[in-house]
C-alpha positions, 0 to 999 in steps of 0.5 A, a space after each residue: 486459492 491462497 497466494 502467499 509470499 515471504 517478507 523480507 528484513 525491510 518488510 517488502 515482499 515479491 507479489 506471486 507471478 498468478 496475483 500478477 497476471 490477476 491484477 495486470 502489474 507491470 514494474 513500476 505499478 502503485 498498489 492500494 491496500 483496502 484495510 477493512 478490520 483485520 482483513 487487506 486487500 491488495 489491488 492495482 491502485 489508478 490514477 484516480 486512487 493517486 489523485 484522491 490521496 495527494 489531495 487528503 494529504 493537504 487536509 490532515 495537517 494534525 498527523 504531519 508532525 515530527 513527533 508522528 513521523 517518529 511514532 510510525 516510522 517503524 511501522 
């Protein structure tokens, strides 16, 4: 069944209370987006999910610029 919520002016969006319960969020969760194509997933990011991003973060120095924070801050 299709969940659906309305995102506001600064892009944020209330998870519906059923997607909740589905995923165990509490206030305060991380959440992880798959992006395979034009389709997302949303799911309850873990500590190992964390880990593995912070330490990618250090490895991509190329995207780290000024000039890239200004190119992808509105998006």
């Amino acid at each position: 069944m299709l969940q659906t919520s309305k995102l506001t002016t600064k892009y944020q969006a209330t998870v519906p209370t059923s997607v909740r319960k589905v995923l165990q969020l509490k206030a305060g969760d991380m959440l992880g987006f798959e992006i395979n194509g034009s389709e997302v997933k949303l799911r309850r990011a873990t500590p190992l999910d964390l880990a593995f991003a912070q330490a990618l973060e250090g490895t991509l120095p190329e995207w780290a610029s000024k000039a890239d924070d200004r190119a992808f801050e509105s998006l």
